[in-house]
C-alpha positions in Angstrom: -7.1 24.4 19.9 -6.5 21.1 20.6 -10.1 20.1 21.1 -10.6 21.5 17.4 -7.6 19.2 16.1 -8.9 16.5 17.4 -12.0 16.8 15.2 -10.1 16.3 12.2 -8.3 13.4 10.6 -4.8 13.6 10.4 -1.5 11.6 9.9 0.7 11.9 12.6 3.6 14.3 11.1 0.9 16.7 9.7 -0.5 16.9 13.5 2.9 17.2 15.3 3.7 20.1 11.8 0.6 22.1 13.3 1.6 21.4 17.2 5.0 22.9 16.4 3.5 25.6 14.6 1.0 27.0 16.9 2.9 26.7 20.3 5.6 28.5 18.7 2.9 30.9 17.7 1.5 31.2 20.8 4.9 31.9 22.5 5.5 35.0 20.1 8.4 32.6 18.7 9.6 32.0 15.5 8.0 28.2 14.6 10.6 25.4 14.7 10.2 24.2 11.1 10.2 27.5 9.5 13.7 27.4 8.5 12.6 24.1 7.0 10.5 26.0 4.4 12.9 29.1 3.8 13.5 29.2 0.6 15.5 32.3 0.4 19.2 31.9 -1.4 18.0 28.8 -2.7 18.9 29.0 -6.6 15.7 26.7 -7.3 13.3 29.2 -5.2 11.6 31.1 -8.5 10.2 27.7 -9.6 9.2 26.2 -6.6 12.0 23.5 -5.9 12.4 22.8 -9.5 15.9 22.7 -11.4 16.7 21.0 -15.1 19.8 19.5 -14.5 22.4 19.0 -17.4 23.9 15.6 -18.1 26.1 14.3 -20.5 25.8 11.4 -22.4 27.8 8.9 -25.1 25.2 10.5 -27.1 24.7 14.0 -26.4 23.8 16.9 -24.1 20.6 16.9 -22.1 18.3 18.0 -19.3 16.7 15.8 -16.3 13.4 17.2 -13.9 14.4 17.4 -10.3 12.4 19.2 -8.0 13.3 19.8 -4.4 11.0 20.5 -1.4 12.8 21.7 2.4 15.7 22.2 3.9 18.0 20.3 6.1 21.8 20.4 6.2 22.0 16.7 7.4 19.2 14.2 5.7 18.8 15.3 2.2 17.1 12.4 0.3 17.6 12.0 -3.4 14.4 9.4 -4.9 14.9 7.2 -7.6 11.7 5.6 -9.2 11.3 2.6 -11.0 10.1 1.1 -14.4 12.2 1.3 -15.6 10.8 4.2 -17.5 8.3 5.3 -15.2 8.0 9.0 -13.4 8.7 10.6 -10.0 4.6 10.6 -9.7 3.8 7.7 -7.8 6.6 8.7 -5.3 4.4 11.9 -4.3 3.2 10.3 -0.9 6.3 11.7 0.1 4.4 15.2 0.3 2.5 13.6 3.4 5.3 12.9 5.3 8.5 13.9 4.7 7.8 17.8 5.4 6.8 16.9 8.3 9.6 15.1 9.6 11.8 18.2 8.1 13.6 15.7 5.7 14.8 17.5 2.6 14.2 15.7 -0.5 14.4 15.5 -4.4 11.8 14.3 -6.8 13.3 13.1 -9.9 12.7 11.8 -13.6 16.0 10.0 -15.0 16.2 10.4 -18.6 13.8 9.6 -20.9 11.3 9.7 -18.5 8.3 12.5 -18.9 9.4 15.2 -17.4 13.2 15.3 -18.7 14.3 14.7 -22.2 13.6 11.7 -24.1 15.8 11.1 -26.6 15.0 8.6 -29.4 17.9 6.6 -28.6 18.3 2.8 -27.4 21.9 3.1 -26.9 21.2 5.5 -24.0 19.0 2.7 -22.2 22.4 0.9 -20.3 22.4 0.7 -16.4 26.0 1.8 -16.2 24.8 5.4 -18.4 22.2 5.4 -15.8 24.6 5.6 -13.1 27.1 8.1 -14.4 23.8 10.1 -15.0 22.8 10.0 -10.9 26.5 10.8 -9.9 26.0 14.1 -12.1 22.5 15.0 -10.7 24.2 14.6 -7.2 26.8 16.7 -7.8 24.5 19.3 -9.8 22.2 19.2 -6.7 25.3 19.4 -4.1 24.7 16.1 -2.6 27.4 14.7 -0.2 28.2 12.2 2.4 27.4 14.1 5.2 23.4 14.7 3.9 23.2 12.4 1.3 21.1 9.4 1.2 19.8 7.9 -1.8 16.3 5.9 -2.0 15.5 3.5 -4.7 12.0 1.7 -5.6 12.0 -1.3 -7.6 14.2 -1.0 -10.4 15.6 2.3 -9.0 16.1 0.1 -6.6 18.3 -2.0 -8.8 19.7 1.4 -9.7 20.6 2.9 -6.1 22.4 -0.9 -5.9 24.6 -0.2 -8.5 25.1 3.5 -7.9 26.6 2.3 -4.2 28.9 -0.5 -5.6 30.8 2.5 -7.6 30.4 5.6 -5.3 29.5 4.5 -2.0 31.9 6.9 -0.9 29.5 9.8 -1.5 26.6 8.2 0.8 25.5 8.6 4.2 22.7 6.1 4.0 21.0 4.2 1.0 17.2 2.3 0.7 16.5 -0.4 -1.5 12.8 -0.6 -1.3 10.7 -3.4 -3.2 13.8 -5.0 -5.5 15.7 -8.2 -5.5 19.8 -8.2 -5.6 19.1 -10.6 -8.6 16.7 -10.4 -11.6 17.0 -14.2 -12.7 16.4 -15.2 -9.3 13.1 -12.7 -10.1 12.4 -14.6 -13.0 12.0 -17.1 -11.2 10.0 -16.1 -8.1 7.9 -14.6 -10.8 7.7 -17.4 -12.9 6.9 -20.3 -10.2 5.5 -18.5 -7.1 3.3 -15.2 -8.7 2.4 -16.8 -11.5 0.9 -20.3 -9.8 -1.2 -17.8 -8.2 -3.4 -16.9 -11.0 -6.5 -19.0 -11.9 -5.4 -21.4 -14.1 -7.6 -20.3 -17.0 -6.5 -16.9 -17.1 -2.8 -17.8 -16.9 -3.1 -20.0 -19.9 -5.0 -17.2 -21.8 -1.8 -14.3 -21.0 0.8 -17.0 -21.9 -1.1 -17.5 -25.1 -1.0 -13.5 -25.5 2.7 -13.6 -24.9 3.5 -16.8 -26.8 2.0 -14.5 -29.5 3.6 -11.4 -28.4 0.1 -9.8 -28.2 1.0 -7.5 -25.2 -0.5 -4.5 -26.8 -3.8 -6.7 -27.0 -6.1 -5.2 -24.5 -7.5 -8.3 -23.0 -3.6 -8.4 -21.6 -4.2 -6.0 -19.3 -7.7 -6.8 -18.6 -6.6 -10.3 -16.8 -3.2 -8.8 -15.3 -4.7 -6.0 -13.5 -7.4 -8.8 -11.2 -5.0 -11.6 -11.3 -1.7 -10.2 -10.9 -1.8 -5.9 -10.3 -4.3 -5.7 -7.8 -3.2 -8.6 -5.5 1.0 -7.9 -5.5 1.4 -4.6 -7.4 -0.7 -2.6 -5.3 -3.9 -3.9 -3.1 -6.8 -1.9 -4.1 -9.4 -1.9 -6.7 -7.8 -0.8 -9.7 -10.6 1.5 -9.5 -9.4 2.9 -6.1 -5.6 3.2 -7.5 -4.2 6.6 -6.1 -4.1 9.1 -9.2 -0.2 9.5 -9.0 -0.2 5.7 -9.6 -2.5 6.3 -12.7 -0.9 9.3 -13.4 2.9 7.2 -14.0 1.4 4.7 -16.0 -0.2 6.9 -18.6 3.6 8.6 -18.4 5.2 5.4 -18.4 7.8 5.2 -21.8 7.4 1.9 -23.1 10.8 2.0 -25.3 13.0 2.0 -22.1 10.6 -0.1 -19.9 11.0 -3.0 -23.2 13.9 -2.6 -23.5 15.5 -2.8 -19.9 12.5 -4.8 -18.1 11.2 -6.9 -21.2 7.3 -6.4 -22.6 6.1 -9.6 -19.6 4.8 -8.2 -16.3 5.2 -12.4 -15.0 9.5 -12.4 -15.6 12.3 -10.1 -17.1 13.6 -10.6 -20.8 15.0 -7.3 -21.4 18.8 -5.5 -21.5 18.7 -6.4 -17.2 17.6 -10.4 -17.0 21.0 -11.2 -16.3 21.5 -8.8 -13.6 22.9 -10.1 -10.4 24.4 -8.1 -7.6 23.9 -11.0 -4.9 27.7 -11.8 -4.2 28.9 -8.0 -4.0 25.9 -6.6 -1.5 29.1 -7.2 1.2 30.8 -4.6 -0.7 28.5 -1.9 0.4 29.3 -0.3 4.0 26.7 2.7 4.5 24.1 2.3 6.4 21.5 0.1 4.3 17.9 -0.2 4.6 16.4 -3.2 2.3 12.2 -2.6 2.7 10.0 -5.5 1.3 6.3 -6.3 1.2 4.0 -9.5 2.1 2.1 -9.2 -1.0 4.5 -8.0 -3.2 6.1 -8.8 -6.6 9.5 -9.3 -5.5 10.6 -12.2 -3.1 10.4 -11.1 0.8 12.2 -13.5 2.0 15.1 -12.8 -0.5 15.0 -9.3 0.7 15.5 -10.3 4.1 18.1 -12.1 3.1 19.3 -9.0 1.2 19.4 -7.0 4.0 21.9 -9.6 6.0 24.3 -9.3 3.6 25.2 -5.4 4.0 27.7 -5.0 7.0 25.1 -2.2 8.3 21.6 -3.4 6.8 18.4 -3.6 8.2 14.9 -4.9 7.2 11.9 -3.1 7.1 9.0 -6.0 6.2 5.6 -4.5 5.5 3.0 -7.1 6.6 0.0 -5.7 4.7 1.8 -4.4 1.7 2.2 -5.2 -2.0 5.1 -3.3 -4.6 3.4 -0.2 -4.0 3.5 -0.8 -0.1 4.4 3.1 0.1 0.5 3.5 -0.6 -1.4 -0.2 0.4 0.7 0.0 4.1 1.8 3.6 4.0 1.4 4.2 7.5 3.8 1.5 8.4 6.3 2.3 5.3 7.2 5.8 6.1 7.6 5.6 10.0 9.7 2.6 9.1 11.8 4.8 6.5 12.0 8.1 8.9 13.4 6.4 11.5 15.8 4.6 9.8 16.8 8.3 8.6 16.6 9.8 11.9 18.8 6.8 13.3 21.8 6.8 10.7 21.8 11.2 11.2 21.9 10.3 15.2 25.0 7.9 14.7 26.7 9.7 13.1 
């Protein structure tokens, strides 16, 4: 059996999965991780994981996507994606690795994102409506502080920031993976490190695009995605882009992302450029796990920094990785993130 493993390619948790599996199997047991997979009593079971949560709003009644996969009474992982705006999609890596380190965890699309409602309403588009609407999908989901940690990329990054300043008390651990504690001091790293970066001709031609607020010109994204996508966003040949990466951006709603982020992919103009959490990180006692790329669009070293400034925080740094280091240093990402998860369930 093993000699026939050994012939194929696999990741690490997939292999030890199978290991489990078929000495179990081989032993007339039941395998270790099918309780992991059991499904039964589960109210979501029918639908494969999926639930449409109900949250209210200043402005009405709605719905939001979740989908769960696994069981496990102690690390149950709640995954908030970025934009803002975008999807759950390019979080599905996850399916690679978290299964096998039986982690539960919950895809999610915040509102107005594809797979949940999307009301035609810019008053909904605040950060603190935002937060209100996680505390209700954890308590819909039955999320607590003895399983609950919540994971943020980018601007859920941002998000999962904010949602620990005003109920840390419901966390056991929280991740703040590729985002700054400060959006001006993004500007800036955006504005005089990223952006000296690009050939000089081509930065001149997008700042005449946006001088002209021509972003829906298509030449704009012809120069970002060489200059600027594929070198800190995420390193491959657009080309070569993982489909759930593709798959988010043909998903992505522009009205919240403009609104919020601002229509510039070199600085922030929208409802967050004045967001600043860098004097209050302190504030935040679970277990804290800042992750941050080489290559990537926000600062490293600030998120070093970051990661001093949380009574229990630690630093993952990805040395080959971009934004999307979850993909262009996956390998390195997720043991990173599984063991930080496995540690804080030990200490505890």
């Amino acid at each position: 059996m093993l000699k026939k493993l050994a012939q194929f390619s696999l990741d690490r948790s997939t292999l030890v999965l199978l290991l489990l599996i078929c000495g179990c199997a081989f032993r007339g047991q039941t395998p270790a991780l099918e309780a992991y997979f059991d499904n039964s009593g589960r109210e979501d079971a029918p639908s494969g994981g999926v639930r449409m949560v109900p949250v209210s709003t200043p402005g009405g009644a709605y719905r939001v996507w979740t989908k769960r996969t696994g069981n496990n009474d102690s690390i149950k992982v709640l995954l908030l994606h970025g934009g803002p705006g975008a999807t759950h999609e390019y979080l599905e890596a996850f399916d690679s690795f978290f299964p096998g380190a039986a982690i539960e965890y919950y895809y999610y699309d915040q509102l107005g994102s594809f797979y949940s409602d999307q009301p035609d309403n810019p008053d909904l588009w605040e950060l603190d409506r935002f937060v209100e609407e996680v505390e209700q999908v954890r308590r819909a989901l039955g999320l607590d502080r003895d399983n609950f940690y919540l994971y943020g990329h980018s601007c859920g990054g941002l998000l999962a920031i904010e949602y620990a300043l005003r109920y840390q008390q419901n966390l056991k651990g929280l991740i703040i993976s590729n985002m700054m504690a400060s959006c001006p001091a993004y500007d800036q790293y955006a504005k005089t490190v990223l952006a000296e970066q690009i050939d000089p001709a081509a930065l001149s031609e997008i700042r005449a695009l946006e001088a002209a607020e021509d972003y829906g010109n298509p030449r704009y994204m012809e120069l970002l995605i060489p200059h600027h996508y594929e070198r800190h966003f995420v390193r491959m040949p657009h080309e070569e882009w993982p489909e759930p990466i593709t798959r988010t951006f043909r998903h992505l709603n522009p009205a919240i992302y403009i609104t919020m982020q601002g229509p510039s992919e070199l600085g922030i103009s929208g409802k967050l450029e004045n967001w600043d959490r860098t004097d209050r990180l302190g504030e935040i006692k679970v277990p804290t796990l800042v992750i941050g790329a080489r290559y990537d669009t926000m600062d490293p070293a600030h998120m070093k920094w970051m990661a001093r400034q949380f009574p229990r925080g630690r630093f993952l740094y990805c040395p080959n990785g971009s934004h999307c280091a979850i993909y262009d240093d996956q390998q390195f990402y997720m043991q990173g993130l599984i063991e930080f998860l496995r540690d804080v369930d030990a200490q505890d």
